[in-house]
C-alpha positions in Angstrom: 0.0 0.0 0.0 3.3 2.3 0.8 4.2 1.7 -2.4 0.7 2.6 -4.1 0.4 6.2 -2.1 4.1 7.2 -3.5 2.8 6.2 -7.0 -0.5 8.6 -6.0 2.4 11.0 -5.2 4.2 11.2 -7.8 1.2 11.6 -10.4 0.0 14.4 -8.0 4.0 15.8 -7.9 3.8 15.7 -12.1 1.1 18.1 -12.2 2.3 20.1 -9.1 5.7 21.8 -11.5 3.0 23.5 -13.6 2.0 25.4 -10.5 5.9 26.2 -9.8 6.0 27.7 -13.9 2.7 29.4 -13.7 3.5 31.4 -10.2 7.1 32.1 -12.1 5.7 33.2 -14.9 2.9 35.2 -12.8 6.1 37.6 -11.3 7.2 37.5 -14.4 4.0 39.0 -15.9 3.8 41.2 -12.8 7.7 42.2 -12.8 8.6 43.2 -15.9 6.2 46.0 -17.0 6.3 47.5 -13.5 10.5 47.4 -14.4 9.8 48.3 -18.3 8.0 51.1 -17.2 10.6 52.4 -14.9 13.7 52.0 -17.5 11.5 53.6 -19.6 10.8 56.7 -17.8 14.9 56.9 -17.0 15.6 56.7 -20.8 12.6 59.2 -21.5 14.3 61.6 -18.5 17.7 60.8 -20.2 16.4 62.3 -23.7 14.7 65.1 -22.0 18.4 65.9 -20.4 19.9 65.9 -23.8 17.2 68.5 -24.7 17.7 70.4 -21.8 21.6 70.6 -22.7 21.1 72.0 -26.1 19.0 74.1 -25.5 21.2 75.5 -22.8 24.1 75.5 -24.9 22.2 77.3 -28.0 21.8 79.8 -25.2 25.1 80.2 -24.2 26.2 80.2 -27.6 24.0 82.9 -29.2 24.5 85.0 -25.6 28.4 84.7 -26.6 28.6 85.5 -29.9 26.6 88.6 -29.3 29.3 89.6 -26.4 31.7 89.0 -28.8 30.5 91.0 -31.9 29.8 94.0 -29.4 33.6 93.7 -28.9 34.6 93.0 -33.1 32.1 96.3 -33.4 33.8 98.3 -30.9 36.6 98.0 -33.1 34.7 98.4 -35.9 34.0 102.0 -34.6 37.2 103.0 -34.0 38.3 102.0 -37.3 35.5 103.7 -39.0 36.5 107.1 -36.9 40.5 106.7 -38.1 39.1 105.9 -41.5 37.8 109.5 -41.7 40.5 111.0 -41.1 43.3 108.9 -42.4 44.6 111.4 -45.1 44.8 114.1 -42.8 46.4 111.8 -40.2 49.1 110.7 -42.9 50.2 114.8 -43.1 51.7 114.7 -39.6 53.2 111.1 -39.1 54.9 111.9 -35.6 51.4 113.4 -34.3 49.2 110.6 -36.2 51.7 108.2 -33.6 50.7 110.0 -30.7 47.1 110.2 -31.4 47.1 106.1 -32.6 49.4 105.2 -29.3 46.8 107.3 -27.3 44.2 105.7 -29.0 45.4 102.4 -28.5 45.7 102.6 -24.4 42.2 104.1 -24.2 40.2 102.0 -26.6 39.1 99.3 -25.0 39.3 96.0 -26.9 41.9 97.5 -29.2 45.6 95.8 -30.0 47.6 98.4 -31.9 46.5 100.4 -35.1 48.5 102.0 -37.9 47.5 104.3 -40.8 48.8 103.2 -44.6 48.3 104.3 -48.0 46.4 102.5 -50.6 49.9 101.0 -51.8 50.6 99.2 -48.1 53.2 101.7 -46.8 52.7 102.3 -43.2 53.3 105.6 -42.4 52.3 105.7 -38.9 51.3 103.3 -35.7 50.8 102.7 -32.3 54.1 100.8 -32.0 56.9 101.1 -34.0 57.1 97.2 -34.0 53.6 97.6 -36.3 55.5 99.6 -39.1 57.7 96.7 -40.2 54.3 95.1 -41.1 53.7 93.8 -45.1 50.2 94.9 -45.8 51.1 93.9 -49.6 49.8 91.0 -49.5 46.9 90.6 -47.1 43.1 89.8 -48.4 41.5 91.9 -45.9 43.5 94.8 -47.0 42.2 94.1 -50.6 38.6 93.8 -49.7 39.0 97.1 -48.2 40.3 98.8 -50.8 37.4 97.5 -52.9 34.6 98.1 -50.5 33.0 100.5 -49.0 32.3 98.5 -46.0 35.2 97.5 -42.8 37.0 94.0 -43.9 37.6 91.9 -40.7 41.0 89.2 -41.2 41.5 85.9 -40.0 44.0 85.0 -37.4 47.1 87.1 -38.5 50.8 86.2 -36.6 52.7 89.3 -37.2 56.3 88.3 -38.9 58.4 91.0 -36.8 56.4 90.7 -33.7 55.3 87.1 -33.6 51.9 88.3 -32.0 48.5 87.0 -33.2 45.9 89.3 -33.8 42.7 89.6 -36.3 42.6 92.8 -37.5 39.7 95.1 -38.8 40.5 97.4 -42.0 38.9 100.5 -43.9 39.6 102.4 -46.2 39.0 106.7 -46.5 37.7 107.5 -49.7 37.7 110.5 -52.0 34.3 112.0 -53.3 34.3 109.7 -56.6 34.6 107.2 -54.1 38.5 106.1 -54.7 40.7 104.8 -51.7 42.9 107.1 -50.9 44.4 105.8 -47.3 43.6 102.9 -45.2 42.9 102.9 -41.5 43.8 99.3 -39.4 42.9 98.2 -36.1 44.3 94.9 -34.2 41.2 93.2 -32.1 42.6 92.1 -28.3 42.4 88.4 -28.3 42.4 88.7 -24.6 39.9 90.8 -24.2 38.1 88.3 -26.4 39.1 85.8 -24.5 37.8 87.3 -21.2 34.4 87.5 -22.7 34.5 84.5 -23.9 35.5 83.3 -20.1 32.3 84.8 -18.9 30.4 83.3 -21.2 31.9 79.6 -20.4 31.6 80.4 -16.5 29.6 77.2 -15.9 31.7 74.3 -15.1 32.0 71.7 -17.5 31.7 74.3 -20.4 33.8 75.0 -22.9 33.9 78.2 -25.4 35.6 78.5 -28.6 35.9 81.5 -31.4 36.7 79.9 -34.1 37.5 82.2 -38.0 36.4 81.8 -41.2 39.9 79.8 -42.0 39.1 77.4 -39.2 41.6 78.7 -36.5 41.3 79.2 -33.2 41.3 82.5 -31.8 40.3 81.7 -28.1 39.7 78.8 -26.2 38.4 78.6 -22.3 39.2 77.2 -20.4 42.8 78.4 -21.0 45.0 75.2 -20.6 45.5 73.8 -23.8 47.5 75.0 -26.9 44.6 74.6 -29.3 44.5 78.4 -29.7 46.5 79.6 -32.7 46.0 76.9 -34.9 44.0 76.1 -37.7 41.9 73.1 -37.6 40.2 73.4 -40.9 40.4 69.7 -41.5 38.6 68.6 -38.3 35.1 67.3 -39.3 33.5 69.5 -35.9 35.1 72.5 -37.6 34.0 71.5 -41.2 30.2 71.6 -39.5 30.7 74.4 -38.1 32.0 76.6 -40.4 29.9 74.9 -43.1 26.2 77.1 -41.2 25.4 80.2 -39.4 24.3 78.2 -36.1 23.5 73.9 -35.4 23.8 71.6 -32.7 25.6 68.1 -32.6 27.0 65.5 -30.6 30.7 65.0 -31.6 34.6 65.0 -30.8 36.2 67.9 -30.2 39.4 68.7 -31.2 41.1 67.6 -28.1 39.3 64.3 -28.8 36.9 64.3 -25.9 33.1 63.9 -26.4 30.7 66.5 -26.1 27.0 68.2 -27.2 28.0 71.6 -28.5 26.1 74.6 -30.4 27.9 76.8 -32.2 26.2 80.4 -34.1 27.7 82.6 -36.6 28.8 86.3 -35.3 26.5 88.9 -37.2 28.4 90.3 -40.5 31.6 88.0 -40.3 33.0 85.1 -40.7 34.0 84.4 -37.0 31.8 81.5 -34.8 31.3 80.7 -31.3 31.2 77.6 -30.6 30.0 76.1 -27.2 30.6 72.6 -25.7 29.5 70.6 -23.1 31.4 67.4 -21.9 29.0 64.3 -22.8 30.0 62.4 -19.4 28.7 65.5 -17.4 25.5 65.5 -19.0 24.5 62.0 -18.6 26.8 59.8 -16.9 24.8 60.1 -13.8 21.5 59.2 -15.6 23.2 56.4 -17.6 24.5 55.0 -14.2 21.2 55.4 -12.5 19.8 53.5 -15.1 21.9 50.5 -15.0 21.9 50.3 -11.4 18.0 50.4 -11.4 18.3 47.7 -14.3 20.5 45.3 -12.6 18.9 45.7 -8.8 15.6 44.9 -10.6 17.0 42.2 -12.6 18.4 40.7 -9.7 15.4 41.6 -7.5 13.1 39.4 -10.1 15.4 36.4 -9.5 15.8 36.1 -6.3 11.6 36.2 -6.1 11.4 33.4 -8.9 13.4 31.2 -6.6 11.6 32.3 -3.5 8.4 31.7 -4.7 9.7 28.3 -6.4 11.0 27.4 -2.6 7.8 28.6 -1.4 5.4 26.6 -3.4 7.7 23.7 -2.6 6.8 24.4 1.3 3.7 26.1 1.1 2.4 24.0 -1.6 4.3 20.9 -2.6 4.6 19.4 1.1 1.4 20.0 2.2 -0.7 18.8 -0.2 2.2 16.0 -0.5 1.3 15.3 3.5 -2.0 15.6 2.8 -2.5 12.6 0.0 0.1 11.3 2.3 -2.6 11.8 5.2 -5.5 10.8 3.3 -4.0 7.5 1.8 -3.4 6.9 5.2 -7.2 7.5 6.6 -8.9 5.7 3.8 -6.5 2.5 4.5 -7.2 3.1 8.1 -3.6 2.9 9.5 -4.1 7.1 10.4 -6.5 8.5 12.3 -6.7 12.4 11.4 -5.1 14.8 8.2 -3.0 17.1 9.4 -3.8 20.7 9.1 -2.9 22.3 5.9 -1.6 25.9 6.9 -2.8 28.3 3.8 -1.6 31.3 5.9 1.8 30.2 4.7 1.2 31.8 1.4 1.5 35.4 2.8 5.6 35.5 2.9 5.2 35.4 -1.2 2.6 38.5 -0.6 4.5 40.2 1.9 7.5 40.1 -1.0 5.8 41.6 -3.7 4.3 44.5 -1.5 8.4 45.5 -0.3 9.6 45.6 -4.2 6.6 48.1 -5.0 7.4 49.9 -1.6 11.3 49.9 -2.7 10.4 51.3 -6.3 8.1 53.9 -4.6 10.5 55.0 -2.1 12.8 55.4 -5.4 10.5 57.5 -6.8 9.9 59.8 -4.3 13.4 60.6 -3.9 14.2 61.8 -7.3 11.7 63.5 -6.9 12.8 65.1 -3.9 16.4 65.8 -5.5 15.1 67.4 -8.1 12.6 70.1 -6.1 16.0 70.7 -4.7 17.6 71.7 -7.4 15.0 74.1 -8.2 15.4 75.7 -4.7 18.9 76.5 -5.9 18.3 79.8 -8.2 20.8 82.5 -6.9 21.0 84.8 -9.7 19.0 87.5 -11.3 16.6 86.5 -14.6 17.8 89.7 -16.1 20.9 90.4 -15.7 22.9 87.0 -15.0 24.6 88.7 -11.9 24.0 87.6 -8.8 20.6 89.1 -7.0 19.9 90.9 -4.1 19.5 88.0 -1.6 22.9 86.6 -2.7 24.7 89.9 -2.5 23.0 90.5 1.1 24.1 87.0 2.4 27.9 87.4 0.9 28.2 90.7 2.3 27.8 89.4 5.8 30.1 86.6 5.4 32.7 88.9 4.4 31.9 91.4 6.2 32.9 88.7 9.4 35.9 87.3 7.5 37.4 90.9 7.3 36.6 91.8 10.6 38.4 88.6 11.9 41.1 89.2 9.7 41.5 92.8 10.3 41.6 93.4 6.3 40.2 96.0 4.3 36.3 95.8 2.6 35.0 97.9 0.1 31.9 98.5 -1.9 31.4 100.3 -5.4 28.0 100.9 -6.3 26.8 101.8 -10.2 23.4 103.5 -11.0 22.9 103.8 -15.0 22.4 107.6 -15.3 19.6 109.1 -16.5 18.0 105.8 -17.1 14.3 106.9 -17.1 14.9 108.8 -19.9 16.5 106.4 -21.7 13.2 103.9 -21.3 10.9 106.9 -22.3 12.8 107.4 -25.2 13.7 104.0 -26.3 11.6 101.6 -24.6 12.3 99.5 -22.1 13.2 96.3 -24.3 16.0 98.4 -25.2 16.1 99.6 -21.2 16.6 95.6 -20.4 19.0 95.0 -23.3 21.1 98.0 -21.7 21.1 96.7 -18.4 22.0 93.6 -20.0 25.1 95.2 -21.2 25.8 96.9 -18.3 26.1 93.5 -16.3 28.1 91.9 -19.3 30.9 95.0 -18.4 30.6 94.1 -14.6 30.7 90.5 -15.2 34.1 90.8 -17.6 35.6 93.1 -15.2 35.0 91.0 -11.7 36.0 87.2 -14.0 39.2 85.8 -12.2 38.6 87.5 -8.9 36.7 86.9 -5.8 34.8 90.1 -6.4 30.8 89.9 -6.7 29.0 92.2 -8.7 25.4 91.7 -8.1 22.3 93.6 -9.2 20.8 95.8 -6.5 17.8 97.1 -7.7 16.3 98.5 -11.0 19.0 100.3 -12.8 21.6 100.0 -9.8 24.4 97.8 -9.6 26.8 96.9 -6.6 30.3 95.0 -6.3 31.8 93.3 -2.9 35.3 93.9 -3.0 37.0 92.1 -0.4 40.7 92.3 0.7 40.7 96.3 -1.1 41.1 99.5 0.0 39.5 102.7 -1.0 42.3 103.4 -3.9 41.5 100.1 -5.4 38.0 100.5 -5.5 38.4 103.8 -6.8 40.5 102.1 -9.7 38.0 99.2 -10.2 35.3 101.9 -10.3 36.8 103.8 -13.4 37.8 101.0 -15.2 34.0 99.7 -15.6 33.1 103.4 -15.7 34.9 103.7 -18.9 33.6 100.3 -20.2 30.3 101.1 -19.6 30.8 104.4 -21.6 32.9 102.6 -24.5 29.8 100.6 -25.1 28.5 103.2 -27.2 25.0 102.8 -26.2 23.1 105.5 -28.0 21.0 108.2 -25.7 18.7 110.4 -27.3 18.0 112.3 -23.6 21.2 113.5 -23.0 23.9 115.9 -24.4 26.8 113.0 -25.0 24.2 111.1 -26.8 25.4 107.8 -25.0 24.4 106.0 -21.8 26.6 106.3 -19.0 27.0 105.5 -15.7 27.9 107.2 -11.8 29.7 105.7 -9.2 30.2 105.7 -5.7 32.9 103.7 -3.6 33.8 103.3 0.1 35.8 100.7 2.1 36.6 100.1 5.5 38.3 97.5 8.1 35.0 96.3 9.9 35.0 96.8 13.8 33.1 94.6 16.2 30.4 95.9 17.0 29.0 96.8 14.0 27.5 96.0 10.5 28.0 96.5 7.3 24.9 99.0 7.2 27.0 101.9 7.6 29.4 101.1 4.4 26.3 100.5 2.7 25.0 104.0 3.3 28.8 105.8 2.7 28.6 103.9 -0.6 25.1 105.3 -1.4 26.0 108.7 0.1 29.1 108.7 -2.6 27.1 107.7 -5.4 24.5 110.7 -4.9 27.5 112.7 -5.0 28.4 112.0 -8.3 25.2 112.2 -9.9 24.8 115.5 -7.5 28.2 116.4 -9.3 27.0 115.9 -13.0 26.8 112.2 -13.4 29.3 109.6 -15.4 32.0 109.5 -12.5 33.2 108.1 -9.6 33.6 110.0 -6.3 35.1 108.1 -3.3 33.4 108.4 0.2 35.1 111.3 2.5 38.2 109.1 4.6 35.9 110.8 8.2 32.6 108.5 6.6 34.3 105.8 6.2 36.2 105.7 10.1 32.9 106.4 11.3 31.5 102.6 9.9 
């Protein structure tokens, strides 16, 4: 009879591996589309990244070439005013000198300029290194002897002075509209390249001006000796040069991987070209995704062989104890069945309820990361400077630092005069796309320094100065003072015709007790002064104010 009941068993055990499959199959079924649907939303989240990063980039990209054909026209101008008065310039070549070298320190943006005829003999220049230069065989030269227009050069390395430089040409004409002199003006690469470091101030971002030859004429981050040298061949610099603005995914020069966006400068030949290193913008996603992938991978597996141990126990042996147990009554040689415990099923329920929790609980905190990462805007939506919050905190902190340290503080504070007017008369599109400016100046003139120029408030901007005195806030003051003015913003309100700006600077060696309230008021107190004195300067606050803080 034993051996009839294991024969009963084993029939019963045959049938029983279905149930093993089907509950294997039934996490299967349950598993994988709750796991499908969470790769999926990663890799949806990865592309939306991606999107994110171009668009970000085109940003930067068209924000930088504009900064950088206000600085190619700044130069344009200047070569446009010598153009006018080349002839008469060429009359006087020892005062033409003096009036190009004078020229040459005050223009901002400028790197040397000479004066020539229309058959390439220099006959005056900033530096007498510039008149050993051959003009006789230069293609921007030629263009600007046959048009009216300014001719802008690609990278040009000086063969007596070894510098690089792109230079910007025009020629004076007489009334039948025949060249008669030429007027030549070297763009600063640095100061190029200091814009270009503003633009690129994000880390991870890389900015490139690249000319219609295919050289480099600034790279940032500085580092590398890319700049300088033609890389017409490269296939990135093929695409680049071959449309006024795109987006791609490529290798850069320097062989590493990145998403870049690159625009054409308005009315030349010149290009930004912005990238951002691929690893950066979705190594983290890619790594979250695998992780995910592979914990629910192995998470499915280890619940296939759970449940195939449970239905063993929870299933197989009882019902195996049970024929067992029944044989046994119906021959007589048992008295009772033992208890069949369904209850045991729950562990396989309890199981699936801690992966959904575990998936949820995943959920939720990317979530969380990312409200953070909205809660993380410090800067102002028009300008790009920092805003008034940020400025107010890192005034404090240095304010403390300085104290501790017994070292000078100083604040200089900007208001954009005559600003109202210039919104009444222009609009105040054009208002923001000054303020805009404005900033750019402030920006360029605090990059490399632990300075913070912030915007304070409508037209008014402010910059922490910390570890200067009053005489180099002073000097800081004027530089950007002139910036500001050698924007050449037009001003219909005023007599220069062009936007300019006051300013007011005071420093101090905090004392304890005290705030930084009273520097704040000698720094107001000295710009009302110089608006009170007649606007576009920069008046220091009386030495007795500042000892008073």
């Amino acid at each position: 009879m034993a051996d009839q009941a294991q024969g009963l068993w084993g029939r019963h055990r045959r049938r029983n591996v279905s149930i093993r499959r089907r509950l294997a199959y039934l996490i299967l079924l349950v598993a994988l589309p709750i796991s499908a649907e969470r790769i999926y939303a990663l890799l949806a989240s990865r592309d939306e990244q991606i999107d994110r990063t171009y668009e970000r980039l085109r940003d930067i990209a068209d924000s930088a070439a504009l900064a950088q054909r206000e600085a190619i026209g700044a130069a344009q101008a200047v070569v446009q005013t010598l153009s006018r008065q080349a002839s008469s310039l060429m009359e006087d070549p020892p005062a033409c000198e003096q009036f190009l070298r004078r020229l040459n320190n005050e223009a901002v943006g400028i790197q040397g300029a000479l004066i020539a005829g229309v058959d390439g003999r220099i006959v005056c220049a900033s530096t007498r290194a510039l008149m050993g230069v051959d003009l006789s065989d230069r293609d921007y030269v030629r263009a600007a002897l046959a048009t009216p227009q300014p001719a802008i050069s690609n990278l040009i390395t000086a063969r007596n002075t070894g510098r690089s430089v792109i230079a910007v040409a025009e020629a004076e004409r007489d009334a039948q509209g025949d060249p008669i002199a030429l007027a030549i003006v070297g763009v600063d690469l640095q100061w190029m390249s200091r814009i270009a470091s503003q633009s690129g101030v994000q880390d991870g971002v890389t900015v490139c001006v690249i000319d219609g030859g295919g050289t480099m004429l600034v790279r940032y981050p500085i580092g590398s000796n890319l700049a300088g040298n033609s890389f017409r061949s490269h296939p990135l610099v093929q695409r680049v040069l071959s449309g006024n603005q795109g987006q791609m995914k490529a290798k850069g020069i320097d062989g590493e991987e990145r998403y870049y966006a690159f625009s054409r400068l308005a009315g030349t030949d010149l290009r930004v070209l912005v990238g951002s290193d691929s690893s950066m913008v979705i190594a983290d996603i890619d790594q979250r995704i695998f992780t995910i992938f592979f914990a629910l991978l192995a998470g499915v597996a280890l619940l296939i062989v759970l449940a195939w141990y449970a239905a063993d126990k929870l299933v197989v042996e009882p019902v195996q104890q049970l024929a067992l147990d029944i044989v046994a009554v119906g021959r007589e040689e048992a008295d009772t069945i033992s208890q069949v415990r369904v209850e045991e099923f729950q562990p396989l329920v309890a199981a699936f309820g801690e992966m959904n929790q575990r998936l949820s609980e995943r959920t939720e905190e990317l979530r969380s990361q990312n409200g953070r990462l909205a809660a993380l805007a410090r800067m102002d939506g028009l300008t790009g400077l920092a805003n008034r919050r940020t400025f107010d905190v890192q005034l404090s902190e240095d304010w403390v630092r300085a104290g501790d340290l017994r070292r000078p503080l100083a604040l200089v504070m900007a208001d954009v005069d005559h600003f109202k007017l210039f919104n009444d008369a222009r609009g105040h599109l054009a208002g923001d796309d000054a303020l805009r400016s404005v900033a750019r100046m402030l920006s360029a003139a605090t990059a490399g320094t632990r300075y913070l120029a912030a915007r304070y408030g409508g037209e008014e901007f402010v910059v922490l100065l910390p570890d200067t005195d009053l005489a180099g806030a002073v000097e800081f003051a004027e530089d950007v003072r002139r910036l500001v003015a050698a924007l050449g913003i037009e001003h219909p309100g005023v007599p220069s015709r062009r936007l300019t700006a006051s300013f007011g600077a005071a420093a101090t060696v905090p004392r304890f007790p005290g705030s930084p309230d009273g520097l704040l008021a000698a720094v107001d107190a000295a710009l009302y002064e110089a608006k009170r004195q007649g606007r576009n300067r920069v008046i220091a606050a009386p030495d007795l104010a500042v000892e008073r803080l």
